[in-house]
C-alpha positions, 0 to 999 in steps of 0.5 A, a space after each residue: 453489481 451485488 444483488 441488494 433486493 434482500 430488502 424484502 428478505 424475511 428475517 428469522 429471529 436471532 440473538 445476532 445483533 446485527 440491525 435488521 435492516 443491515 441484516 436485510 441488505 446483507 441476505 438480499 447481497 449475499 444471496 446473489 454472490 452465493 448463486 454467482 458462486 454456486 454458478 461459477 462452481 459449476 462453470 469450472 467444473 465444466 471446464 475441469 471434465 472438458 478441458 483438451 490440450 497441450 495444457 490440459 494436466 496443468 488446466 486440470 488440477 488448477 481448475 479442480 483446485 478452484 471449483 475445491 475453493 469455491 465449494 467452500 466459499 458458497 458454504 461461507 456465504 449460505 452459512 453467513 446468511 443463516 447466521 444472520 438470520 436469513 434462509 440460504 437458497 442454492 436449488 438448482 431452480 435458483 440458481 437458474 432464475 437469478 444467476 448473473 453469469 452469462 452461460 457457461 458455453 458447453 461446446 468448449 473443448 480447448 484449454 485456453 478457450 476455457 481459461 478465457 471463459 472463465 476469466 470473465 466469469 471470475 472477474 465479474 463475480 470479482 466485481 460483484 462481491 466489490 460491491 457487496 463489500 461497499 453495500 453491507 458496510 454502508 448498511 451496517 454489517 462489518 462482519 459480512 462486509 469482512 467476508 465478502 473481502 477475504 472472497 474478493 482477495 481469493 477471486 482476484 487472486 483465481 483471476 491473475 492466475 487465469 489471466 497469466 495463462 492467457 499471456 499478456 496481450 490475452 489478459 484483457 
């Protein structure tokens, strides 16, 4: 589920109104889907340089365009928590420490082996920022609340897309 050990999270002084203790929450959540993002952004760039194949130009381009996405879904996230006061950590000794996501298998060539890799890594970072979503909104904070569903749209949307090309007895 989302990360919410930001109870700890030292807080910066703001003007932003947000309660300190939804700022909390909100930093320790956005924390964990930033590092998960930052970790499926490198995912897919593995699979972008890797991919071989009958589908490779198509695989190619889709999976450039997500890790693109992605690039600037991270930036949001860091950016939201400096907004609210909070210190974003992306480093690669970060990410190694608290990423959720299983390692990406570097030894993948194929391009539906690689779409299925990813499929996994999309859906659970999907139901990570779900939970997220619930989490900052129970904690008080709409506007984080608010990003994590435009990202969480943005992941399902990156997930139908990878399933449809597994077919549908693959999809699942």
């Amino acid at each position: 589920m989302a990360k919410s050990s930001g109870k700890d999270a030292k807080v910066l002084p703001t003007r932003n109104d947000v309660p300190d203790n939804a700022k909390q929450v909100s930093i320790g959540i956005l924390q964990g889907c930033l590092v998960d993002t930052i970790d499926l952004y490198n995912a897919t760039r593995q699979a972008h340089w890797n991919v071989k194949g009958p589908h490779f130009g198509a695989l190619h381009e889709l999976f450039e365009q997500f890790y693109t996405d992605l690039a600037v879904a991270s930036d949001d996230l860091a950016e939201r928590i400096v907004q609210i006061g909070g210190i974003a950590s992306g480093t690669t000794q970060t990410l190694a420490s608290q990423t959720r996501l299983p390692p990406y298998p570097t030894d993948l060539l194929a391009g539906m082996d690689h779409v299925a890799a990813l499929a996994e890594r999309y859906a659970q970072v999907a139901k990570t920022l779900r939970a997220g979503i619930e989490e900052t909104e129970e904690a008080g904070d709409a506007d984080t609340a608010d990003l994590l569903t435009e990202q969480s749209r943005a992941m399902d949307k990156k997930l139908w897309m990878l399933e449809a090309h597994l077919g549908p007895d693959k999809a699942r």
